[in-house]
N, C-alpha and C positions, 0 to 999 in steps of 0.2 A: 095267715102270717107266714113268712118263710121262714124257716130253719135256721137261716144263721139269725136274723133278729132275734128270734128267741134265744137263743146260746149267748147272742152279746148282750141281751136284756139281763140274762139271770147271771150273768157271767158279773154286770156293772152294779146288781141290787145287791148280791153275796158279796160283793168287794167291801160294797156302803156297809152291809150289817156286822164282815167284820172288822172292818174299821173301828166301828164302835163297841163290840167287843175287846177290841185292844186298848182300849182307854180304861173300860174297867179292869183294871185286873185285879185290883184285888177283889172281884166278886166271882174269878175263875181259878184263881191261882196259878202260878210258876209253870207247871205243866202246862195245861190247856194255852195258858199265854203263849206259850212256845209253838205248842202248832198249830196254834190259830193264826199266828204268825208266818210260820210255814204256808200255810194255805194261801192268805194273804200275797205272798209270794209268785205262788201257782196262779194263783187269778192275774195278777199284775202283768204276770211273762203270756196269759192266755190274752188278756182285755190286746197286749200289743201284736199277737198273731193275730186275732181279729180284726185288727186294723190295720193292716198293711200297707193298705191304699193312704193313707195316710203319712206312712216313711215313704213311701215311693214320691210322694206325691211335693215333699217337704221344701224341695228345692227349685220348685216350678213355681211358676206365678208371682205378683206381685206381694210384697211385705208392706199390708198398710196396720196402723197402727192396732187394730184388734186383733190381726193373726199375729202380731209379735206380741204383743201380752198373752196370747193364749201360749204361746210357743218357748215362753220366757219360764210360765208357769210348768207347764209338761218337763222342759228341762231340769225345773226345780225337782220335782214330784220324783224324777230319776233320780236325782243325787242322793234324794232324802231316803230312798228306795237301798239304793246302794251302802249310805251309813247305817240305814237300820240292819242290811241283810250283813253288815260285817262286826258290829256291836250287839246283835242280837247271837252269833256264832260264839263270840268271845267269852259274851258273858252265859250260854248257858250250862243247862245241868241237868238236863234231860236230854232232846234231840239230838244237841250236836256234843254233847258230854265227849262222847269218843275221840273228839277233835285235841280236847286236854289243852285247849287255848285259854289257860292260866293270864298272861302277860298281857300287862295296859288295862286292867279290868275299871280302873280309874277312869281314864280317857273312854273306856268305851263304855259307862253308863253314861256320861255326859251328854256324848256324844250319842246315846239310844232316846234321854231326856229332850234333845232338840230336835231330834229325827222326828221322835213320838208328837209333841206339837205342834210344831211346824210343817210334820207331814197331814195331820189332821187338818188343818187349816189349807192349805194347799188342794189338796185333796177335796175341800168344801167349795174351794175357788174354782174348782177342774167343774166340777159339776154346774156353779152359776155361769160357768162360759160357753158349757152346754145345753143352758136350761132352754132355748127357743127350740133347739134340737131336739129334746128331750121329751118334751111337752107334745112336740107337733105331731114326731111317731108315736106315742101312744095314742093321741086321738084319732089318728090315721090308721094305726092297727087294732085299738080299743074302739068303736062305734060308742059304746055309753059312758067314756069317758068325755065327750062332746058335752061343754056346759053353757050357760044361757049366758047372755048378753047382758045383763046382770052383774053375775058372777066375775065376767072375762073384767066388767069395770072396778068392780071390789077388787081386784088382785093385788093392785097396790098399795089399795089400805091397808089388805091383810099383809101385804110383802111387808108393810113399815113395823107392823104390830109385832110382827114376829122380828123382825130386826132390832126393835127396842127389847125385846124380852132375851132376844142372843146377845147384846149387848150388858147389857145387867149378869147375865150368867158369866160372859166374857171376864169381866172384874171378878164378879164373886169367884171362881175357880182357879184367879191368879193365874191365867194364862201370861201377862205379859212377864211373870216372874221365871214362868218356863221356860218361854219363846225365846229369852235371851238371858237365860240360864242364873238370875240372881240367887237359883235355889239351884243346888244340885242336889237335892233329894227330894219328889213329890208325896207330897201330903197325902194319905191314902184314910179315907175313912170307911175302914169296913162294917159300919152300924147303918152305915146310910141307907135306906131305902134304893133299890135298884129303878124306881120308877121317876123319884127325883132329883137321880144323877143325870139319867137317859134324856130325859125331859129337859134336862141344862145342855146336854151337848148338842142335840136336836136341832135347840133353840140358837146355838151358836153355828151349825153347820143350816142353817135357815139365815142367818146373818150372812156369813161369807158367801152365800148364795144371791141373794140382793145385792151385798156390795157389787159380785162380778158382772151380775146381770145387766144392773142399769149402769154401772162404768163402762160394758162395750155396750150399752145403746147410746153412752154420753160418746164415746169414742168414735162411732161412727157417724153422729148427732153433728161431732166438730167438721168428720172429714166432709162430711156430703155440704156443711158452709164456706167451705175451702174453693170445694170443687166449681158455686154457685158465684165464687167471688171473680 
């Protein structure tokens, strides 16, 4: 394996795990939230030095309809990057304490609360629009991650199964109450088992992954009966 795959691999898995650490927080508390978030940060700005060929690359070629929804989404995943790294300053009281950025604490938990799920969700969508990518370098760099003919036909089954179990978690956690802010304060249950919180987000970052996956195989499904007609 070469060098830089590896550093983009662990660079893109430590991003995923803490993602989801940042959804728990109340199983890490205020601190840790803060520079796991910081970190979060660090990966974000490294995942895009990684990939440079990819800014270079942005304004070359054709715009057919799967590189503008992947590109629609990346520019989301910026902004939401952007409101978290300016509401996450505001509001803290450890990290950036020293900043004494008191003013608008209002507007900027709101604004942390639609960053926080919206970037999760987005963030799950980055991943299903990479998943043929994703899959293919590991089995290319992985030899025993090569699975049988079998397996490669169940995928689907299992992509739905886990799509209806994301879906179920989706409602039960009240996502859409956060995604468009009907609550401005998240429900936080610190009794909960960590294994059946994890286990709902999973399942919902297993969802957004399916949706993205098979909408650009739908998306390219359309363009190639375009091109036939």
């Amino acid at each position: 394996m070469k060098p830089k795959f590896i550093v983009k691999l662990t660079v893109d898995i430590l991003m995923t795990v803490l993602l989801l650490l940042l959804m728990g927080y109340q199983f890490w508390g205020r601190a840790a939230h803060e520079w796991i978030g910081v970190g979060m940060l660090v990966l974000f700005i490294a995942h895009h030095l990684l990939n440079l060929n990819w800014h270079k690359n942005i304004f070359r070629g054709k715009y057919k309809s799967a590189r503008i929804l992947t590109l629609c989404v990346d520019i989301l995943i910026f902004a939401v990057m952007l409101a978290q790294m300016y509401s996450g300053i505001v509001m803290s009281r450890h990290v950036f304490a020293f900043l004494q950025a008191d003013g608008g604490m209002s507007f900027a938990r709101r604004l942390h609360i639609l960053g926080s799920y919206w970037g999760f969700i987005l963030m799950s969508l980055h991943l299903g629009l990479h998943w043929n990518m994703i899959i293919g370098t590991v089995r290319k760099n992985f030899p025993l991650a090569k699975v049988s003919e079998i397996i490669k036909r169940l995928s689907p089954v299992i992509g739905i199964i886990i799509a209806v179990c994301g879906t179920v978690s989706f409602v039960k956690r009240d996502f859409l109450d956060y995604l468009f802010l009907k609550s401005e304060f998240v429900f936080l249950d610190y009794s909960e088992p960590k294994i059946l919180f994890y286990s709902d987000y999973l399942a919902i970052t297993g969802l957004c992954i399916f949706i993205a996956h098979y909408g650009l195989k739908l998306c390219r499904y359309i363009e190639g009966r375009r091109k036939r007609k």
